[in-house]
Wavefront OBJ file of the C-alpha trace (Angstrom):
o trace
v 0.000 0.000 0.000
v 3.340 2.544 0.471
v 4.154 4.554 2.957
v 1.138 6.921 5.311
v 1.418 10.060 4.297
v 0.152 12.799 6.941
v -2.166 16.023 6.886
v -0.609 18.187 9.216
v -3.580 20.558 10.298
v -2.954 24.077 11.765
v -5.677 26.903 12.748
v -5.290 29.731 11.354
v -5.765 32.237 13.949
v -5.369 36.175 13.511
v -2.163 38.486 14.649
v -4.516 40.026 17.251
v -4.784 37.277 19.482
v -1.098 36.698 19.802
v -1.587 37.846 23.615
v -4.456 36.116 24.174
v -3.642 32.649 22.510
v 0.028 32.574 21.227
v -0.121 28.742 20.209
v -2.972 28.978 18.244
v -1.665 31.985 16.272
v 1.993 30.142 15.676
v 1.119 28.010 13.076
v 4.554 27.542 12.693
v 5.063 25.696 15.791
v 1.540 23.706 15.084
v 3.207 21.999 12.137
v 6.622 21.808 13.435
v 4.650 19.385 16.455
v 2.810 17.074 13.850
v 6.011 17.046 11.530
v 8.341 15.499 14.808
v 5.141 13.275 15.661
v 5.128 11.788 11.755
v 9.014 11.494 11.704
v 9.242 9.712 15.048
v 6.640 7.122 13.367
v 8.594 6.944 9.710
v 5.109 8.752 8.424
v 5.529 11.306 5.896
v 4.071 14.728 6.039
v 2.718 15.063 2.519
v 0.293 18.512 3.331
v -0.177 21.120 5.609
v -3.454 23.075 6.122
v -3.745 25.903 7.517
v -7.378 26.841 8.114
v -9.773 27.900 10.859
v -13.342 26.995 11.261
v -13.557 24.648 8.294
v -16.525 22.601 6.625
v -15.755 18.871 7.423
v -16.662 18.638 3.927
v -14.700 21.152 2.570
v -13.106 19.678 -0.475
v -9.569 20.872 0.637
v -10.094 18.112 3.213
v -10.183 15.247 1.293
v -7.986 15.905 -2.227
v -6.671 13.003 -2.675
v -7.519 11.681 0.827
v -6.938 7.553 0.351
v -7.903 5.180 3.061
v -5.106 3.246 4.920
v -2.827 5.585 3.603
v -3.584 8.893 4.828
v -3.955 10.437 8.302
v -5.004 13.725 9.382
v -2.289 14.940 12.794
v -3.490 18.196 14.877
v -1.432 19.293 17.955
v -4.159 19.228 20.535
v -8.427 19.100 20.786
v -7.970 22.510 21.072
v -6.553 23.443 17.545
v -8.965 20.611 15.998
v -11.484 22.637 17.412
v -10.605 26.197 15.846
v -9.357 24.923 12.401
v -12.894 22.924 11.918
v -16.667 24.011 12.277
v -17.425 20.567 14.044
v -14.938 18.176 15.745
v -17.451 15.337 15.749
v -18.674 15.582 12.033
v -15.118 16.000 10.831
v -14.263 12.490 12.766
v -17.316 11.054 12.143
v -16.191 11.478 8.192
v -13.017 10.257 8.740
v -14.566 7.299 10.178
v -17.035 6.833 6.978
v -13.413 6.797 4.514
v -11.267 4.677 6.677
v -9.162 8.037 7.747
v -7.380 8.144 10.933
v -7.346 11.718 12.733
v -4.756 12.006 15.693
v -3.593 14.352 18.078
v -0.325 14.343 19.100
v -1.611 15.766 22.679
v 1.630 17.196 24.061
v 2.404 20.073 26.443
v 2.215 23.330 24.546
v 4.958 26.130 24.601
v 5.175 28.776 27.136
v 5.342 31.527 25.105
v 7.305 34.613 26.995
v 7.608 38.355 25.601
v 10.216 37.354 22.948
v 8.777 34.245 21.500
v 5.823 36.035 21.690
v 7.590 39.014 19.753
v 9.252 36.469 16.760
v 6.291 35.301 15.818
v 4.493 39.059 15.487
v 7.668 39.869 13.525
v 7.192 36.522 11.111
v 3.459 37.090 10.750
v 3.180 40.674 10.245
v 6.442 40.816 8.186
v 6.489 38.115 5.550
v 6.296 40.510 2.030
v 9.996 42.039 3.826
v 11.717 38.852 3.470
v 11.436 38.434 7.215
v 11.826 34.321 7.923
v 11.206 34.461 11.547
v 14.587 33.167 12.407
l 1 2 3 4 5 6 7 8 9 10 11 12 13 14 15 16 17 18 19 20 21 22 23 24 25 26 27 28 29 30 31 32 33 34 35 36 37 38 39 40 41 42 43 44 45 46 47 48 49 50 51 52 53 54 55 56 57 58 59 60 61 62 63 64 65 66 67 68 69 70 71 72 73 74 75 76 77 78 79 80 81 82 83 84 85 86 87 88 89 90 91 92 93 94 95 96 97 98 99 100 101 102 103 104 105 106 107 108 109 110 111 112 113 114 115 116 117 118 119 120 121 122 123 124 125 126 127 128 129 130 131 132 133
C-alpha cells in the first residue's frame, strides 16, 4: 500500500490574538509538532493546512484523501477545534473513509515576551523577506 502520508492541520488564527492565545496563532510551531510526531513514526508529512473553522466537507479536506494511507495529525483538541466548524462531524467522516485523525496531545509552549515578539515579527512581516529566524 506505500508509505502513510500525513495532513498536518494548523488553525489559522489572527495576529490580534497573539496575547491572548500565542499557540494557536503560531502556526509555525503547530506543524513543526505534527512534523516530529510523523518522523518519530517513519510517516511522511505530505500537506499542511492551515485553516480555521472549516466545513468537514470542505473539499480541501479530502484531495486526494486515500484510506489506509492517509492520516489527518493536529497538535491538541484545542486546535482541531478552531481549524474545523465541528470536531465530531469532521471524525465522524473520517470514520465513513477509513481516515485516521490524531492528536499528538503534548504540552504546549510557554510563550514569553520574545517568543511572543518572533512570531508578530514573522506574521506581520512576511512581504519584507522576514523568515522568523
Amino acid at each position: 500500500m506505500g508509505p502513510v502520508r500525513v495532513t498536518a492541520i494548523a488553525s489559522l488564527t489572527p495576529l490580534e490574538e497573539l496575547d491572548a492565545d500565542p499557540f494557536l496563532v503560531d502556526s509555525r510551531s503547530q506543524h513543526a509538532i505534527c512534523a516530529r510526531w510523523a518522523a518519530e513514526r517513519g510517516y511522511t508529512v505530505s500537506r499542511e493546512l492551515l485553516v480555521r473553522g472549516l466545513r468537514p466537507d470542505h473539499c480541501v479536506l479530502w484531495d486526494g484523501v486515500r484510506a489506509g494511507v492517509d492520516l489527518f495529525v493536529v497538535p491538541s483538541r484545542r486546535v482541531l477545534e478552531s481549524a474545523l466548524s465541528s470536531v465530531e462531524e469532521f471524525t465522524a467522516e473520517c470514520a465513513r473513509r477509513g481516515v485516521r485523525v490524531e492528536t499528538v496531545g503534548c504540552e504546549e509552549p510557554r510563550y514569553d515576551r520574545q517568543m511572543k515578539a518572533r512570531v508578530h515579527r514573522r506574521l506581520s512581516l512576511p512581504t519584507a523577506g522576514y523568515d522568523g529566524r
